[in-house]
C-alpha positions in Angstrom: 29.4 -16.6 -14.6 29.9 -16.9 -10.8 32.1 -19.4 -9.0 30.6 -21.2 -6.2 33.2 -23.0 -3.9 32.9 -25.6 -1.5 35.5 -25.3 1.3 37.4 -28.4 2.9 35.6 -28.6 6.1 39.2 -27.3 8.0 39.2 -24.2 6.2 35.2 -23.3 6.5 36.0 -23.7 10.1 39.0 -21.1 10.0 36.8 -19.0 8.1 33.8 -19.4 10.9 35.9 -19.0 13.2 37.9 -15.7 12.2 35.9 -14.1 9.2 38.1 -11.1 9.7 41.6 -12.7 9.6 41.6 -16.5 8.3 44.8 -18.7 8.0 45.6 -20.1 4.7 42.9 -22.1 2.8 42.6 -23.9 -0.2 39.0 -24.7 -2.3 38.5 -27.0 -5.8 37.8 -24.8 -8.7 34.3 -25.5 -9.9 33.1 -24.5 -13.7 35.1 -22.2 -16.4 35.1 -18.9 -15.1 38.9 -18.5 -14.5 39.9 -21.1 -17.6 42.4 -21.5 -19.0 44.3 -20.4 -15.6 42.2 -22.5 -13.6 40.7 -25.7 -14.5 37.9 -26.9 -12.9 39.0 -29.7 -10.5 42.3 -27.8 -10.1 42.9 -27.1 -5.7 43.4 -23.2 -5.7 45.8 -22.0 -2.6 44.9 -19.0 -0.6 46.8 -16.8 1.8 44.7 -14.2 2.9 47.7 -12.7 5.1 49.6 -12.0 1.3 50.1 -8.5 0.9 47.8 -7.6 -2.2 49.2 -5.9 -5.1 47.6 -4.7 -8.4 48.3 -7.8 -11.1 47.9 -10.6 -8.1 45.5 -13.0 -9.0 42.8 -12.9 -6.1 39.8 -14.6 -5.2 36.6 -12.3 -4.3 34.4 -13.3 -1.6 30.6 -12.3 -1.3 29.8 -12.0 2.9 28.2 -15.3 2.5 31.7 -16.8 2.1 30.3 -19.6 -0.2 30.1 -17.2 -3.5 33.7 -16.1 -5.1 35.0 -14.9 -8.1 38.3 -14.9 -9.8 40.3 -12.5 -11.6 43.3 -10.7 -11.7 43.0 -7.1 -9.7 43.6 -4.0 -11.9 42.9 -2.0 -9.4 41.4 -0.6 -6.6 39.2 2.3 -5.4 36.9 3.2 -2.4 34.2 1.5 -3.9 35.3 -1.1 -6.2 37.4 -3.8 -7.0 38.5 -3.4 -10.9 39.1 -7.1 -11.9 40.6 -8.9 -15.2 38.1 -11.6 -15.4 39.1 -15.0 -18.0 35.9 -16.2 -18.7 34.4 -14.3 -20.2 36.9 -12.2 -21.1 36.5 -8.6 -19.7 37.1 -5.9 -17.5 34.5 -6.0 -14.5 33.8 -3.5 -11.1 33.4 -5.6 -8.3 31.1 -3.4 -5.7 33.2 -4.1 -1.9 29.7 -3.9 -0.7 28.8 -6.8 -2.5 32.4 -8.7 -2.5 34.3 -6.8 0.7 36.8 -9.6 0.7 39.7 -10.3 -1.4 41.8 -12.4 -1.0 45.5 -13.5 -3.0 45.7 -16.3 -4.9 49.0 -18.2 -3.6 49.3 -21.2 -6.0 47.3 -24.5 -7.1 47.7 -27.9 -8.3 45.8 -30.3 -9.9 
């Protein structure tokens, strides 16, 4: 299942403006994909500046910046992103060619 996000028009800004290094952001989950962690309509806070460690929830971003995924990274190779995803449940490679940005998920409210 993919997540599609729609930014607050402040943060698709920062994230025209500097693809490379954005400030802080925040999006609203939309659909199940990272339930029961996050609920859709929950506001899910991003730092892209967090230093990212293996068991940091992250979201993945496809070049378009308007496709994302969730999950919790595993780990990390050359290649991939290996990513604990919720819903459904299960291990899955993210290619960085396809997703070359992750970013750490900071917090959220709802």
């Amino acid at each position: 299942m993919w997540l599609v996000v729609t930014l607050a028009p402040a943060a698709a800004t920062a994230l025209v403006a500097h693809p490379t290094k954005p400030g802080p952001y925040s999006f609203q989950m939309v659909g199940d994909s990272a339930a029961p962690r996050y609920e859709e309509g929950d506001t899910v806070h991003v730092d892209p500046h967090h230093q990212l460690r293996v068991g940091d929830w992250c979201v993945f971003w496809q070049d378009d910046r308007e496709t994302a995924r969730i999950g919790k990274l595993v780990a990390a190779s050359g290649n991939s992103w290996h990513v604990w995803q919720l819903n459904p449940r299960g291990m899955q490679a993210l290619a960085k060619a396809e997703w070359p940005v992750c970013h750490v998920i900071v917090g959220r409210s709802g």
